[in-house]
C-alpha positions as CSV (number, residue, x, y, z in Angstrom):
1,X,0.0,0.0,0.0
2,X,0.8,3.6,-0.9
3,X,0.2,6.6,1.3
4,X,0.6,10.1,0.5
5,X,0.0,13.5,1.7
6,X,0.2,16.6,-0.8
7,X,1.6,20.1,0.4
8,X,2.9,23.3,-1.0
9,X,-0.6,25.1,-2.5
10,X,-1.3,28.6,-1.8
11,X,-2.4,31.5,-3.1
12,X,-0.3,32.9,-6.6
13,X,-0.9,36.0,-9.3
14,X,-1.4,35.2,-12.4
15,X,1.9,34.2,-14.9
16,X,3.8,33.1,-11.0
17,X,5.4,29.6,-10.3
18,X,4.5,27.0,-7.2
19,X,5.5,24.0,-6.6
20,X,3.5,20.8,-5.0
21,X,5.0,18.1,-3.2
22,X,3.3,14.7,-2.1
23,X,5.6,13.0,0.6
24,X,4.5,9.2,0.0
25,X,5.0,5.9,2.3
26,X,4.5,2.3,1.6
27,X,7.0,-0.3,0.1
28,X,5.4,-0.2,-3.3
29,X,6.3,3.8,-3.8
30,X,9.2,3.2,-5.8
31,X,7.6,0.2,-8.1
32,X,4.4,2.1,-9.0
33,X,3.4,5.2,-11.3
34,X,2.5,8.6,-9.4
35,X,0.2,11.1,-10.7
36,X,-1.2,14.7,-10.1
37,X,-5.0,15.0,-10.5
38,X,-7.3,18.3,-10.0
39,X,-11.1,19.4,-9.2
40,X,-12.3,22.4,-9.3
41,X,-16.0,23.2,-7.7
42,X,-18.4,21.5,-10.3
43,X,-16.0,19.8,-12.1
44,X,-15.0,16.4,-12.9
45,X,-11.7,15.3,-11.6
46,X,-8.7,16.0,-14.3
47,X,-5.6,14.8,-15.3
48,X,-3.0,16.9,-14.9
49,X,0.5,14.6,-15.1
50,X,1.6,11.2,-14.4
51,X,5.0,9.4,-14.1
52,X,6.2,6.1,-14.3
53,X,8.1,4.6,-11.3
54,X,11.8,5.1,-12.6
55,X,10.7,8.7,-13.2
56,X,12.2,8.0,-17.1
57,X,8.3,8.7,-18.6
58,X,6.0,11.4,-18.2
59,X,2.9,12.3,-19.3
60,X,0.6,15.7,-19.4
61,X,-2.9,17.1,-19.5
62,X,-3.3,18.7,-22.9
63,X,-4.5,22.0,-20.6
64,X,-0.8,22.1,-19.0
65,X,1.7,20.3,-21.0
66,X,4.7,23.1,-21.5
67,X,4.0,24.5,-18.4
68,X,3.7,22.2,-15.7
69,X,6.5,19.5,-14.9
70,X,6.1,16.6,-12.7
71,X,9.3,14.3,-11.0
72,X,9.9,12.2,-8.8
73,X,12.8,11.3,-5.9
74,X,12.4,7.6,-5.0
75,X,14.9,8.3,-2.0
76,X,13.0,10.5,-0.8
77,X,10.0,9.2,-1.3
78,X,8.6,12.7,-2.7
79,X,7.0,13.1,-6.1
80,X,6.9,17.2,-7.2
81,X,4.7,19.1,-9.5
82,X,6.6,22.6,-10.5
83,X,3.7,25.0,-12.2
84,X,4.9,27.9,-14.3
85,X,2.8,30.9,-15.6
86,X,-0.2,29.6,-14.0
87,X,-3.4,31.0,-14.5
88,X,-6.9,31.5,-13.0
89,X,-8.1,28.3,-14.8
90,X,-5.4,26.4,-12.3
91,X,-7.2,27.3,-9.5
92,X,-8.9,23.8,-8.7
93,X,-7.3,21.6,-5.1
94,X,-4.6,19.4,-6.6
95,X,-4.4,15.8,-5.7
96,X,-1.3,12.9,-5.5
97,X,-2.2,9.5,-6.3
98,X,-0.7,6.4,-6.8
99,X,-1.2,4.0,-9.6
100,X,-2.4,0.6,-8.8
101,X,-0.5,-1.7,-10.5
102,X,3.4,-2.3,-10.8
103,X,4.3,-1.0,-15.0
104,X,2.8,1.1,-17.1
105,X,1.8,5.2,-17.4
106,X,-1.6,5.5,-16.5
107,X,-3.4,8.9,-16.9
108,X,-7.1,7.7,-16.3
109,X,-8.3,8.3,-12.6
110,X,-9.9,4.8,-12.1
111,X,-5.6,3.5,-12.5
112,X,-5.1,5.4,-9.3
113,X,-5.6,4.8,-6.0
114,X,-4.2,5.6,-2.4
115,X,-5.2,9.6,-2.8
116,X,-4.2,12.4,-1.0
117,X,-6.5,15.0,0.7
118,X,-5.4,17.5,-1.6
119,X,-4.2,20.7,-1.3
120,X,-5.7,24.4,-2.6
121,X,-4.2,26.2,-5.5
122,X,-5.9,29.5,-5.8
123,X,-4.4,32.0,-8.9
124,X,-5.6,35.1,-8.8
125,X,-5.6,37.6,-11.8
């Protein structure tokens, strides 16, 4: 089983940076995929970015790629999402998850499991 715990949202103008960081625990941490997921009130749950165990594949949200970067420190036990020029539409509470199964890139939510209780982005204009 994975555990993790996201930190590191806040409130940030418009074109600013931020990053996220989801401090995990659980033997499996290093053998699984890690992803970054968002909701914002009324919406469905979105991808945002995913990477695969190693940390050697990545994947984006169509709405971020070029801007947002996600990465991982298995020795740490830390996966980070660093957010450049961010804007109003960001604003949603970002989750970490973890994906369930050892190989593989997974970007669809139901892949995911062990989630975080998020934590607020807010970008103001």
């Amino acid at each position: 089983q994975v555990q993790v715990v996201e930190s590191g949202g806040g409130l940030v103008q418009a074109g600013g940076s931020l990053r996220l960081s989801c401090a995990a625990s659980g033997r499996r941490f290093s053998s699984v995929a890690m992803g970054w997921f968002r909701q914002a009130p009324g919406k469905e749950r979105e991808f945002v970015a995913a990477i695969n165990w190693s940390g050697y594949s990545t994947d984006y949200g169509d709405s971020v790629k070029g801007r947002f970067t996600i990465s991982r420190d298995n020795a740490k036990n830390t996966v980070y999402l660093r957010m450049n020029s961010l804007k109003p539409e960001d604003t949603a509470v970002y989750y970490c998850a973890a994906g369930r199964y050892e190989y593989g890139l997974p970007t669809d939510v139901a892949d995911f499991a062990s989630w975080g209780q998020g934590t607020q982005v807010t970008v103001s204009s």
